[in-house]
Steps between C-alpha positions, in 0.01 A plus 500: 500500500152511286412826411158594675266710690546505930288163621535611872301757663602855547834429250302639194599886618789425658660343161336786307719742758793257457498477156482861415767579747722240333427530152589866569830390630543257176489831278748669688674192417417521130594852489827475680538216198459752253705801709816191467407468119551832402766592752709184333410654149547868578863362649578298147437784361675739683825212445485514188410794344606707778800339601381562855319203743274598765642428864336220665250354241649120583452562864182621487378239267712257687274598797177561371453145379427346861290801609320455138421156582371552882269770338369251249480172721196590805227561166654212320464283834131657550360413132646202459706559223811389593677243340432128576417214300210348533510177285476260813258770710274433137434109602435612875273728383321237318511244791439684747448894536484539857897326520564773244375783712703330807766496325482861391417571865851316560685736277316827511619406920870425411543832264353667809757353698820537269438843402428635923816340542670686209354851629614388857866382362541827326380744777877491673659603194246777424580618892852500431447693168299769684743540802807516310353708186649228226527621190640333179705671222820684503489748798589838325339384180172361542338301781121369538411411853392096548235563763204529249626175313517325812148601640354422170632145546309553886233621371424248178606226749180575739268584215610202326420294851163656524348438176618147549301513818176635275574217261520252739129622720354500114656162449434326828068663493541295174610190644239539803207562196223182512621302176289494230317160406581370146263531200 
């Protein structure tokens, strides 16, 4: 994905709207990041000096890592910064820029696809955390409920979808734009 302003009509707001929605869910992410850091560090600490771990620091960093990363992927996915490599889509772009933009169009429509189906996938599992009030821990010593890690995974998994659905509108005006004639 090609980092760049809304091409179709009426997306220039609704990615403005988007994107501050979801770059406000990627510093939650970024602060729950730094929360992990210095719980790790303040539990080191407390090891060694102390002679006295805090409960549950591996099991909430064990856990945080997946709800971390659904907080981080739907801006990621939105501003094209995820990962890819773009050697080959380099030549394309040179041949032809309109098979590029299809073929953005292509995979802006796939992550839209995957990532629906992992919100749908994990929706049972969040039900079945919420009806049966799972927790994880030691009962008696320290427990965490799972519901809010598993409707963070819900919840990333449908933002993630729909900024692949704003990437792919942007991508596919793109492709539909008269091509330019060369100099």
């Amino acid at each position: 994905m090609q980092r760049a302003t809304s091409s179709a009509p009426g997306l220039p707001a609704l990615r403005r709207g988007l994107a501050l929605v979801l770059n406000a869910m990627a510093a939650v992410g970024a602060l729950w990041i730094f929360g992990i850091m210095m719980l790790i560090v303040a539990d080191v600490i407390s090891r060694n000096l102390l002679a006295a771990p805090i409960i549950g620091v591996a099991e909430i960093s064990a856990r945080s890592v997946g709800a971390i990363v659904f907080l981080l992927l739907p801006p990621a996915a939105l501003n094209g910064t995820l990962i890819r490599s773009d050697f080959l889509l380099r030549g394309i772009e040179r041949l032809s820029p309109r098979a590029l933009h299809l073929l953005d169009t292509l995979f802006a429509l796939a992550g839209a696809g995957i990532f629906a189906l992992v919100a749908i996938a994990a929706l049972p599992d969040t039900h079945d955390a919420w009806v049966s009030s799972d927790f994880f821990g030691v009962r008696g010593v320290w427990t965490l409920p799972t519901v809010p890690f598993h409707l963070l995974v819900v919840i990333g998994g449908a933002a993630t979808s729909l900024a692949f659905i704003v990437v792919a509108a942007d991508c596919a005006a793109k492709f539909r734009m008269p091509r330019r004639p060369l100099p």
